[in-house]
C-alpha positions in Angstrom: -24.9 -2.4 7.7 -22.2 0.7 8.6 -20.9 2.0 5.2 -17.9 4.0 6.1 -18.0 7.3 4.0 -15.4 9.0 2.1 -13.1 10.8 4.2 -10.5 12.4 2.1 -11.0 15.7 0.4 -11.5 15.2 -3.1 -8.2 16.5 -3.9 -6.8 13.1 -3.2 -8.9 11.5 -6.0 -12.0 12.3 -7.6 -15.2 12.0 -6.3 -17.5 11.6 -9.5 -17.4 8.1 -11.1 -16.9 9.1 -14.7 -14.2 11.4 -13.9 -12.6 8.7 -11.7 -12.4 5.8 -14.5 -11.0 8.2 -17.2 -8.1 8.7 -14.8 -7.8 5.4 -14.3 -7.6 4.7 -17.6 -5.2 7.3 -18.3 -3.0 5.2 -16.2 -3.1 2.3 -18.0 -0.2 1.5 -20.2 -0.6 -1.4 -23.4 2.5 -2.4 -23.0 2.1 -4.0 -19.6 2.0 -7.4 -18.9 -1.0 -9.2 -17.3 -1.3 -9.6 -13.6 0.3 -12.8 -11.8 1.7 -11.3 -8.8 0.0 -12.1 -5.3 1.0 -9.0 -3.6 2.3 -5.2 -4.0 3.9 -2.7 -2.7 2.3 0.9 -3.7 2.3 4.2 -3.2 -0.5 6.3 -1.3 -0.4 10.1 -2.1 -2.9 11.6 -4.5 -3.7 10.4 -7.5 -2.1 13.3 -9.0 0.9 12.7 -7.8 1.5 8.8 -7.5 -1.8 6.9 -8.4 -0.3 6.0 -11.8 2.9 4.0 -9.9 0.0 2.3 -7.4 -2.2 1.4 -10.1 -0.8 0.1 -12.4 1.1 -2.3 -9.7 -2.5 -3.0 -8.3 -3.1 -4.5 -11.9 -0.3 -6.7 -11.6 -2.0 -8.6 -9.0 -3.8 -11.7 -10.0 -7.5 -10.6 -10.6 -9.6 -13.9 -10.2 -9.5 -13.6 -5.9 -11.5 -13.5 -3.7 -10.6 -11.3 -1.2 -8.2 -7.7 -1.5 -6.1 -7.3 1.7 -4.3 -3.7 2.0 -2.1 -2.7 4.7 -1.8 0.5 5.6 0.5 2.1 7.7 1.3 5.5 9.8 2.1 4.2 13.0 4.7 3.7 15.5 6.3 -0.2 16.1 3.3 -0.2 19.6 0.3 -1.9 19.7 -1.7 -3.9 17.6 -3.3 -3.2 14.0 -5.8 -1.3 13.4 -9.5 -1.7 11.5 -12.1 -0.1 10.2 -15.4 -1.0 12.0 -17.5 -0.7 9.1 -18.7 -3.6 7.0 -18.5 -1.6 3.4 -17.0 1.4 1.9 -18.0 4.2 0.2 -16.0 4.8 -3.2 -16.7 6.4 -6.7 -17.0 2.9 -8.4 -19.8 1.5 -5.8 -19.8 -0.3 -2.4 -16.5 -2.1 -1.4 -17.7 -4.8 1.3 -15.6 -6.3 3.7 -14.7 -10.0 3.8 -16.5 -10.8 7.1 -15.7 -14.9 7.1 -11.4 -13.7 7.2 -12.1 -10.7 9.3 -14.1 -12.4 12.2 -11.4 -15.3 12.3 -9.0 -12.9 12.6 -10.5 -10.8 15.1 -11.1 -13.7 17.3 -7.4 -14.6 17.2 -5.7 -11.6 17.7 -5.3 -8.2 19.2 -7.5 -5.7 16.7 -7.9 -1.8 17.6 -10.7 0.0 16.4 -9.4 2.9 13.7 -11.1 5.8 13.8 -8.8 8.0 12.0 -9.0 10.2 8.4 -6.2 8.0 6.9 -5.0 8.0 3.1 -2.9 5.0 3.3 -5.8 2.6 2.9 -8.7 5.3 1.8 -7.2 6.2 -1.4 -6.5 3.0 -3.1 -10.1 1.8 -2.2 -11.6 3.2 -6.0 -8.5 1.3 -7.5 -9.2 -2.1 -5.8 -13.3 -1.7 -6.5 -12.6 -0.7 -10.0 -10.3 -3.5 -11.0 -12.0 -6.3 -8.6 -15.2 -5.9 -8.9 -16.4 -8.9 -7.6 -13.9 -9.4 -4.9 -14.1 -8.3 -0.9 -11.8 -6.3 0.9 -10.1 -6.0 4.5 -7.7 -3.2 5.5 -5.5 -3.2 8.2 -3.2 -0.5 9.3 -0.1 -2.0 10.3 2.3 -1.0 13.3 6.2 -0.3 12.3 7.8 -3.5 13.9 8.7 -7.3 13.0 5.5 -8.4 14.4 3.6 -7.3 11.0 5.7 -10.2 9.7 4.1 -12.4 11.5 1.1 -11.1 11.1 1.5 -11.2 7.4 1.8 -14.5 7.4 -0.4 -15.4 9.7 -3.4 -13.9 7.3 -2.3 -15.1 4.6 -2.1 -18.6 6.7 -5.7 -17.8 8.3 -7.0 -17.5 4.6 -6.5 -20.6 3.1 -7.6 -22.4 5.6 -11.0 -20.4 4.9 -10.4 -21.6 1.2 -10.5 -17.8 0.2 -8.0 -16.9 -1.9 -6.6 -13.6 -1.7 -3.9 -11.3 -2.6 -2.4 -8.4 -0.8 -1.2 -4.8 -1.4 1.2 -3.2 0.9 0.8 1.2 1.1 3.7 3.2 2.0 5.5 6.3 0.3 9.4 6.6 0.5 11.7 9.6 1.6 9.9 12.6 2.6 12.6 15.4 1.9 12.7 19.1 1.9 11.3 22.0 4.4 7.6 20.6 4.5 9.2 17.5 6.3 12.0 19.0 8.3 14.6 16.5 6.5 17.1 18.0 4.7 20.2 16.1 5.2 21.6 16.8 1.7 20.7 20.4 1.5 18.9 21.5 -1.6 17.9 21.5 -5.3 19.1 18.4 -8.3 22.3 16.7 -5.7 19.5 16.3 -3.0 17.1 14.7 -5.2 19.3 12.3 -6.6 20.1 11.3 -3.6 17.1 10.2 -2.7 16.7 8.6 -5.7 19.8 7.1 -6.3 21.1 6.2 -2.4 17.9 6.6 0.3 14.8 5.3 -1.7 17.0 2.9 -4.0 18.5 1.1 -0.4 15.0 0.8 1.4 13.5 -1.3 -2.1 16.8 -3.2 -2.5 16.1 -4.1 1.5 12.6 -5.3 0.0 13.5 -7.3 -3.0 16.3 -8.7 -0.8 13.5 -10.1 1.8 15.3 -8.3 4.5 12.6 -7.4 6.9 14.8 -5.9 9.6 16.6 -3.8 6.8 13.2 -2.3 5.9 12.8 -1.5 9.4 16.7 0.1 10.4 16.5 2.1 7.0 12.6 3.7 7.0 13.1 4.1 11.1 17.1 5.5 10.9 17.2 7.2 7.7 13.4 8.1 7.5 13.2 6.6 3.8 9.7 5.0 4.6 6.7 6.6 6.1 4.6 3.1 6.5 7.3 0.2 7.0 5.0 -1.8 9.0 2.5 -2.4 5.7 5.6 -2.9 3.8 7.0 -5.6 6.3 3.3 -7.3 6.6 3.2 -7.2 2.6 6.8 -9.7 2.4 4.8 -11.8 5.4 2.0 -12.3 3.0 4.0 -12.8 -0.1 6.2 -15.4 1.3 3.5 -17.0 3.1 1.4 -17.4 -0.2 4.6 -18.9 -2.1 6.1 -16.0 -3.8 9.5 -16.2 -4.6 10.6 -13.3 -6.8 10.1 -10.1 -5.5 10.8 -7.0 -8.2 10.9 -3.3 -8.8 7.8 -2.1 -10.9 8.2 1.1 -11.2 9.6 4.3 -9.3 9.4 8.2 -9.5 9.0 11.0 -7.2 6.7 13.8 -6.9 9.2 16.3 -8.6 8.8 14.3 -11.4 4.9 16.1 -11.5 5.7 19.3 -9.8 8.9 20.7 -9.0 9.3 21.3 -5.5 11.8 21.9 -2.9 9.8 19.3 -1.1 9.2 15.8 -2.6 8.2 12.5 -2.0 9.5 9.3 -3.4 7.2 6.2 -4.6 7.8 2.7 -5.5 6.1 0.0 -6.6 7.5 -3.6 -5.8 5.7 -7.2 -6.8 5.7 -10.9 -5.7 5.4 -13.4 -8.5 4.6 -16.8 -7.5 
C-alpha cells in the first residue's frame, strides 16, 4: 500500500498529534449547533490563519458517512481532475485511507490525471477530516476552474449512491487575494481596500454561492479574481444539489487581517448545504 507522506511544512499545521488536537479544540465553539449539512465550502491557508473558519464548517457536516470527498482546486478551466495515486495518507491523527470501491468506479468512467504536486488545498484539511471522522474514508480531487466540475459534482455524488456509500463533500478555496504579495491592488491601500473586499468582492462571490449561480462563481473568481479555487467551489454546489440540499448558507467569514495586519490579505468563507 502507497501512504502519501506529508508534504506541507509544518508551518501550515502542526506536525505532532497532541499539539494538533489542542488546536483543534481551540477551535471549537459550545455554542454551535450539531452537524446536518452534506457539504461545505472552507478555507485552505494555515491553520493559523483560517483553520478555525474550515473547521468548524467541517463539523457542520453530518458525521455518521461513510466516505469524505474534498475538492481541491488551483487550476485553470483545462483538462480533467486530478488525484492522488496513493491509497492512504499520512496525517497527525493516523492513516486516512482512500475509498477505493467510489474511486475505481470513478476512474473507470472518466478522465482522472495523476497529481503529483505539493498542494495545500486538499493536504491541509486532511488532520481535520481524520480527526472528526474517524471511521470514515476519504477521496480528494483537485478540480479544474470550469462548468464541467458541475457535472462532475453531481455525477459523484450520483456514482456514490449507487455504491450505497454515503458520503458528504467539502469544497477548498480561499477568497480575494489583495495587496503587493498578489499584485492586486485595485482599491489601493490600508482600511477602504479591506472593506472592500469584505464588503463588495468576497461578499458577491458567496452571494453567487448561496444563490446556486454556478456561472456567477465562475465570471466573479475568473474576472475579479475573488476566488483562488472556483472549480472545487462549483463541484461542491454539484454535490450538494445532487445529494438533495436545498439551503445553502453563510457560516462564517473573516480575513487574514483579522490575525495579522498586513498590507496583504486573504479573505475566507465558509458556506453549508442543509438537506
Amino acid at each position: 500500500m502507497r501512504i502519501r507522506k506529508r508534504l506541507l511544512a509544518e508551518g501550515w499545521y502542526p506536525l505532532d498529534a497532541y499539539v494538533a488536537a489542542q488546536e483543534l479544540a481551540g477551535f471549537e465553539r459550545s455554542n454551535d449547533p450539531p452537524g446536518h449539512s452534506v457539504a461545505c465550502m472552507v478555507p485552505h491557508a494555515s491553520w493559523f490563519f483560517s483553520g478555525g473558519i474550515a473547521y468548524r464548517a467541517i463539523k457542520q457536516l453530518q458525521h455518521d458517512v461513510d466516505c469524505i470527498i474534498v475538492f481541491g482546486g488551483h487550476l485553470n478551466g483545462n483538462g480533467p481532475p486530478l488525484f492522488v495515486e496513493s491509497e492512504a495518507f499520512e496525517t497527525p491523527f493516523g492513516t486516512l485511507f482512500r475509498e477505493e470501491k467510489l474511486f475505481t468506479a470513478l476512474s473507470d468512467a472518466m478522465v482522472l490525471n495523476s497529481d503529483h504536486s505539493v498542494d495545500n488545498t486538499i493536504e491541509v484539511l486532511l488532520p481535520m477530516v481524520r480527526s472528526s471522522f474517524p471511521k470514515a474514508r476519504f477521496l480528494g480531487l483537485r478540480m479544474p476552474a470550469g462548468l464541467v466540475s458541475l457535472d462532475t459534482g453531481k455525477f459523484i455524488a450520483k456514482t456514490a449512491k449507487s455504491l450505497g456509500l454515503s458520503c458528504v463533500a467539502i469544497s477548498s478555496s480561499d477568497l480575494t487575494h489583495y495587496g503587493p504579495d498578489y499584485g492586486f491592488e485595485p482599491k489601493g491601500q490600508g482600511s477602504p481596500a479591506l472593506e472592500w473586499v469584505r464588503s463588495v468582492n468576497d461578499r458577491r462571490f458567496l452571494e453567487a454561492v448561496i444563490e446556486d449561480d454556478p456561472k456567477k462563481v465562475l465570471k466573479y473568481a475568473l474576472e475579479e479574481q475573488s476566488a483562488c479555487s472556483p472549480g472545487a467551489v462549483i463541484a461542491g454546489m454539484g454535490f450538494a444539489s445532487e445529494s438533495g440540499a436545498h439551503k445553502a448558507s453563510l457560516f462564517e467569514y473573516g480575513t487574514s487581517a483579522d490575525v495579522r495586519v498586513s498590507s496583504s490579505f486573504v479573505g475566507y468563507g465558509s458556506i453549508t448545504w442543509a438537506l
